[in-house]
N, C-alpha and C positions, 0 to 999 in steps of 0.2 A: 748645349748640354749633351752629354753623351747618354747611351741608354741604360745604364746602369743608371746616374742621375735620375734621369724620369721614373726612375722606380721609386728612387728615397723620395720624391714629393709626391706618388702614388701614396705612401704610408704615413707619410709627416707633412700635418693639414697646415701648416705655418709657414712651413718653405713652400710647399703648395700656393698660401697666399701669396708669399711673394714673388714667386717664379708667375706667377697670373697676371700680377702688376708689371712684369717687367717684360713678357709678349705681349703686355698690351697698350705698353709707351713704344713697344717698339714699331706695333702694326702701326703706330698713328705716325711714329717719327720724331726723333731724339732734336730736341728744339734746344736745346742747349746746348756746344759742342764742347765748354770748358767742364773738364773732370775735376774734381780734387778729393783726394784722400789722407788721411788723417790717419797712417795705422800704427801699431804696436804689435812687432813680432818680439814673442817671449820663448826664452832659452835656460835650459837650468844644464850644469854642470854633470855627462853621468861617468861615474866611477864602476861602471858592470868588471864583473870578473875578465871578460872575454873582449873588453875596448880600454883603449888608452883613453885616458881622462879628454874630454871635448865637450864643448859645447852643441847642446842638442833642443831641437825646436820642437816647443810645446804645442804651440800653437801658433796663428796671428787672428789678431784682432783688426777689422775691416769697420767698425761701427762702433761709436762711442768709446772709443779707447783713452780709457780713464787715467789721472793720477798726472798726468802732465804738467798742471798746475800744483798741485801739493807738494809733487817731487822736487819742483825746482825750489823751492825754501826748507830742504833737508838738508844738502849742503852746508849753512849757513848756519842751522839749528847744533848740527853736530862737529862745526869748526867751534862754536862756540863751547859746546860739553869739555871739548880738548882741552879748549885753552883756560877754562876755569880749573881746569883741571892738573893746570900746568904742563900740558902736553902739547907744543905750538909745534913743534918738529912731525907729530905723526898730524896734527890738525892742516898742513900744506900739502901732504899726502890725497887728500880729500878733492877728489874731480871736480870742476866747475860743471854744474849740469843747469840748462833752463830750459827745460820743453815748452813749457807755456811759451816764450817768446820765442821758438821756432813754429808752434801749432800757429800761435798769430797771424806771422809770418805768410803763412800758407793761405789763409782764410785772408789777410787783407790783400795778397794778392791775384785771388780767384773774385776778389769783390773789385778790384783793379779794373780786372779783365770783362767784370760785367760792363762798366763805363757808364753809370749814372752815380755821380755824386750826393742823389738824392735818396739812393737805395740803402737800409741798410741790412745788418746781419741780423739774422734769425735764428737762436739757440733755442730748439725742438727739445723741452723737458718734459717730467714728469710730472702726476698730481702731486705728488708729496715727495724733494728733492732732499735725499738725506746727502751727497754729496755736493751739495750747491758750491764750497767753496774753491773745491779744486776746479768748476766751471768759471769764480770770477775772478778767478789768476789771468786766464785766458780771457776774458772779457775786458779786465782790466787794460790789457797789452793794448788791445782793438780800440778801445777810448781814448788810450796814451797817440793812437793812430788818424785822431779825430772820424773817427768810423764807427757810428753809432748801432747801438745791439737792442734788441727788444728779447725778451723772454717769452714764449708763448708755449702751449700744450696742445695736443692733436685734438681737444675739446675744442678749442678756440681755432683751431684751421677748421674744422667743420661748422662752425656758428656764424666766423665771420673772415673767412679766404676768399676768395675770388679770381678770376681769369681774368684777363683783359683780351681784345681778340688775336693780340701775339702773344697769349698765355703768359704774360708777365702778371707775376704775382703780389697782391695785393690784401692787407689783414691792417683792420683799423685806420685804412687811411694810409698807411706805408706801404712803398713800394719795396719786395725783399729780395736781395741781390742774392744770397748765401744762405742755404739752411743746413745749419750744423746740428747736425743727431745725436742729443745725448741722450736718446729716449729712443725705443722700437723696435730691439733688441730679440724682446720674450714674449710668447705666446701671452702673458697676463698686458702687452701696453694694449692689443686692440681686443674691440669689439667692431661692432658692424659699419658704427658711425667713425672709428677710428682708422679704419683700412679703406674708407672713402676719403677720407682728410690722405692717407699717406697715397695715395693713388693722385690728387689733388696735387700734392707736393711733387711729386713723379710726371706730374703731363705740364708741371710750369716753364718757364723759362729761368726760373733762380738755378744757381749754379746748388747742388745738393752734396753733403758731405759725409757719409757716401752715397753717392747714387744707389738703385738699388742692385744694378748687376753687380757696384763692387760690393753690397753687404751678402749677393750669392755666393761671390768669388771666396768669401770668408769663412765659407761652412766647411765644417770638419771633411763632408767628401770631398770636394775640391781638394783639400789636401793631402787623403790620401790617393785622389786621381796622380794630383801630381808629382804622388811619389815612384807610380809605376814607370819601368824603363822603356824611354824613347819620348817620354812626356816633354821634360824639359830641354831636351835633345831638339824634339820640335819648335819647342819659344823661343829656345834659346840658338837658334843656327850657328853655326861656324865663331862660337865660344866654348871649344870643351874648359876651360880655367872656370869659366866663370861655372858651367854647370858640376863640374867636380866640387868647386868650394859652396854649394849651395846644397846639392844631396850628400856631402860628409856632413851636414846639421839633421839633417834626417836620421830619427831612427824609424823603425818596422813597422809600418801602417798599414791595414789589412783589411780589405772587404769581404763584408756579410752578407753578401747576393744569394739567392737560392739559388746557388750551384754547387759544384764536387770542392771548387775552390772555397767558396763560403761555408760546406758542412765540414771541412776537414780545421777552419778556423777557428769554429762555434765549439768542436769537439775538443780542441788544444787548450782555448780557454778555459772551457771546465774543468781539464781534468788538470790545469797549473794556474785559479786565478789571481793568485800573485806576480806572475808575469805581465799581465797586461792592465790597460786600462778602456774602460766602454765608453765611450762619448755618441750622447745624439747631437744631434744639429743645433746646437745652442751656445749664448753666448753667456758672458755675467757672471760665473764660474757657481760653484755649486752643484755640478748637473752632472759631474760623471760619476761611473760609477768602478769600483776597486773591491778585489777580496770574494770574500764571501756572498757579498751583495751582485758582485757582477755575477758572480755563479749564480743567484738564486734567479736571478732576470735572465740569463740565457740560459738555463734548464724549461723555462716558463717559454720563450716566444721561439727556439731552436726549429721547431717544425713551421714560424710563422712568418708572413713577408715582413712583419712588423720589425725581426734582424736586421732588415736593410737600410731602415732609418739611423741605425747604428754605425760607426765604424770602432777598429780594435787595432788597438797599440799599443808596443811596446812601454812598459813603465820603466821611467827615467829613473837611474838612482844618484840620485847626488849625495857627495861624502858629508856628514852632518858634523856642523861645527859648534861649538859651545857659544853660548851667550845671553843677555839677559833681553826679556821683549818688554818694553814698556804697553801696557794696555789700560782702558778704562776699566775697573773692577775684576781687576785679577792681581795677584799677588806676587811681587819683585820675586823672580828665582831664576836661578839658574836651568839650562836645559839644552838639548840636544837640537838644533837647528837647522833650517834648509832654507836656500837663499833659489828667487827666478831673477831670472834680470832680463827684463824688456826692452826693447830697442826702440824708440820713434822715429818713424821716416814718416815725412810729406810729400806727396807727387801731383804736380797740375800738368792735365794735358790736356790744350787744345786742337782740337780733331788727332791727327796724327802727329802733331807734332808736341814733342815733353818742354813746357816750361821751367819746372820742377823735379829733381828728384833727388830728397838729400835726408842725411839723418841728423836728427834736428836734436837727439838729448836721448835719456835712458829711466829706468825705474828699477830697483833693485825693492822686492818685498822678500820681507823674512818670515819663518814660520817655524811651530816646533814641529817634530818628526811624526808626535801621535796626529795631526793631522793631514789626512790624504788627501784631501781636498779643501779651496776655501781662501779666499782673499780678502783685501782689507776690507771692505766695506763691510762682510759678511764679522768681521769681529775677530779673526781667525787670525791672518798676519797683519806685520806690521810695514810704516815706508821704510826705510832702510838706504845707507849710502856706500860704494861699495869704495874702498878701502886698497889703495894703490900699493901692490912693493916689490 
C-alpha cells in the first residue's frame, strides 16, 4: 500500500480490519497459491458537453459481484415479450448472455485445482439472504458439475470451522475446497466473532473468492491510485495500447488527502456539487453521496482526516432514454431512463502463472433519472437486456 492508503484505513475502522487480516496472513504465509476472482467492472454511457459519447468506469466490484445468475434468464424472459408480441425480428437482436455458467466455470475450476474430489464449495451468505436466487443459478451450474455446494454464514465458521495442521479447512465434517463470498462486503456483516471466522477463512488452505487482498484491490482508493499517471504505465510495461484503451474508460478521480492537492478538491466540490460524486470505501451501492448532501458532508469533515476516507469523482452523465421499469408495487409509466452495463471477468492464478482470464457475460440495470443512487436489490432499478442495432 502506498501512504496515502495507510491514511484511509487510519480513518475507516473496516478497511482498517481488513488491511489487519491480510498483514497478518501474510506475516504467517499465503498457503494457498491458486487465486480466483469473480469481478464485475460497471460502465455507464457519458454524454458531457466537453467528451464524445464513451464508455466510462463506475466502478468494479472485487466481492460478491451480484446478478450473474438473474442476468442470465433476462435474455430469454424478453425474447419471449418480443415474440408474444409479434416482434421475432428485434427479439434475435437480443445478446446471448449467461454469467452464471461462466462464474461456474471459474469456481469448478479453482476447485479443480484444489485436487480433492472429496472437497466441496462453500457459498459464504448472509443471516437473512433476500437475493438467494441469483446465488442458485450459480449453484445450480456447480451441481450440473457433480460438485457439491454447502451454504453456510460466518456464525457457523465460528461455531464449527476448523484447521487441520496444513490449514485445510474443515465445517461439519466437510472438507471446503472454495469459499465464494456472497456476504462481507459491509461494516453491518461483522462483529467480533465474525472477523475471527473471516481471519479463519483467510489463514486456510480453501481456495477464497476473493481473497482478501483482491477485496482491497476493490476499494474506491485503489482506483483512484490507479488512475494517477505512471500508475498503469508501471503494471502495465511495454503495452502503451493496452493502457491508453484502459484510462479512455476512466473519468476524474480525485483524492482528499490533507494537502494543497486535497484542500483545492474539497473547495471545487462545494462550491459545484453537481459535478461530482463522494464515495467512501464501500461496497452494495447505496453509500455515495451527490448534490446537496455531498456539500453538507464536506462543509462538515473539510478541516477533518475523516476526507481521506473519501474519494471524489467526476459524475457520469448518460443520455436518458424513455421507457417503462416493471417493479413490485409501483405503477406501469413511462419515464426518463438510465442504463449501467457491467462486464463479468473471471481470472485464476496460480502463483505466477494465469490460468484464467476471460469475460464470461454482462448486466445491463436500468433506472429512472430522479434516482442518483441505488440498484436492484435496493428497489431502485431494474435487470435489463441490452438491445443490439
Amino acid at each position: 500500500m502506498t501512504p496515502m492508503d495507510l491514511i484511509t484505513i487510519k480513518v475507516d475502522d473496516f478497511t482498517a480490519q481488513l488491511f489487519k487480516i491480510y498483514r497478518q496472513v501474510l506475516k504467517e504465509g499465503v498457503t494457498q497459491p491458486v487465486v480466483l476472482g469473480i469481478n464485475r467492472s460497471d460502465y455507464m454511457f457519458d454524454h458531457g458537453a466537453d467528451s464524445i459519447p464513451a464508455l466510462k468506469q463506475v466502478e468494479i466490484n472485487t466481492i460478491a459481484a451480484s446478478f450473474g445468475g438473474l442476468t442470465s434468464r433476462m435474455t430469454a424472459v424478453h425474447r419471449h415479450v418480443l415474440n408474444v408480441l409479434g416482434k421475432s425480428k428485434e427479439a434475435s437482436k437480443l445478446l446471448t448472455n449467461n454469467p452464471s455458467k461462466g462464474i461456474s466455470m471459474g469456481i469448478a475450476k479453482a476447485w479443480e485445482l484444489y485436487a480433492s474430489d472429496r472437497a466441496v464449495v462453500m457459498f459464504l451468505v448472509e443471516e437473512t439472504q433476500r437475493n438467494i436466487f441469483d446465488q442458485r443459478c450459480i449453484e445450480s451450474e456447480l451441481w450440473k458439475r457433480n460438485i457439491r455446494v454447502i451454504r453456510r454464514r460466518f456464525k457457523d465458521v465460528f461455531e464449527k470451522a476448523s484447521l487441520d495442521n496444513d490449514k485445510r479447512l474443515y465445517i461439519d465434517g466437510e472438507e471446503v475446497a472454495v469459499v465464494y463470498y456472497r456476504e462481507g462486503y459491509v461494516p453491518k456483516s461483522y462483529n467480533k466473532q465474525n472477523w475471527e471466522a473471516r481471519l479463519l477463512l483467510e489463514r486456510s488452505r480453501a481456495v477464497k473468492c476473493p481473497d482478501i487482498a483482491t477485496q482491497l484491490a476493490g476499494t474506491k482508493k485503489v482506483q483512484q491510485e490507479l488512475s494517477r499517471p505512471g500508475t498503469l504505465e508501471r503494471l502495465l510495461p511495454n503495452k502503451p495500447e493496452a493502457v491508453a484503451q484502459i484510462r479512455a474508460t476512466f473519468t476524474g478521480l480525485y483524492s482528499l488527502e490533507m494537502n494543497e492537492e486535497g484542500d483545492k478538491m474539497v473547495a471545487m466540490a462545494i462550491a459545484d456539487p453537481e459535478r461530482f460524486v463522494l464515495k467512501p470505501q464501500r461496497e452494495g451501492g447505496g453509500n455515495n453521496l451527490y448534490g446537496a448532501e455531498l456539500k453538507k458532508v464536506l462543509e462538515k469533515i473539510k478541516h477533518s482526516p475523516e476526507r481521506t476516507s473519501y474519494i471524489l469523482m467526476d459524475k457520469i452523465k448518460p443520455l436518458p432514454a424513455l421507457n417503462y421499469l416493471l417493479r413490485a408495487h409501483s405503477p406501469l409509466k413511462i419515464a426518463e431512463c438510465v442504463s449501467e452495463l457491467g462486464i463479468f471477468g473471471v481470472y485464476i492464478r496460480q502463483g505466477q502463472d494465469f490460468i484464467m482470464n476471460k469475460h464470461v457475460g454482462h448486466l445491463l440495470r436500468t433506472k429512472t433519472v430522479e434516482h442518483a443512487d441505488g440498484g436492484v436489490a435496493a428497489g431502485v432499478a431494474v435487470l435489463d437486456t441490452p438491445y443490439a442495432i
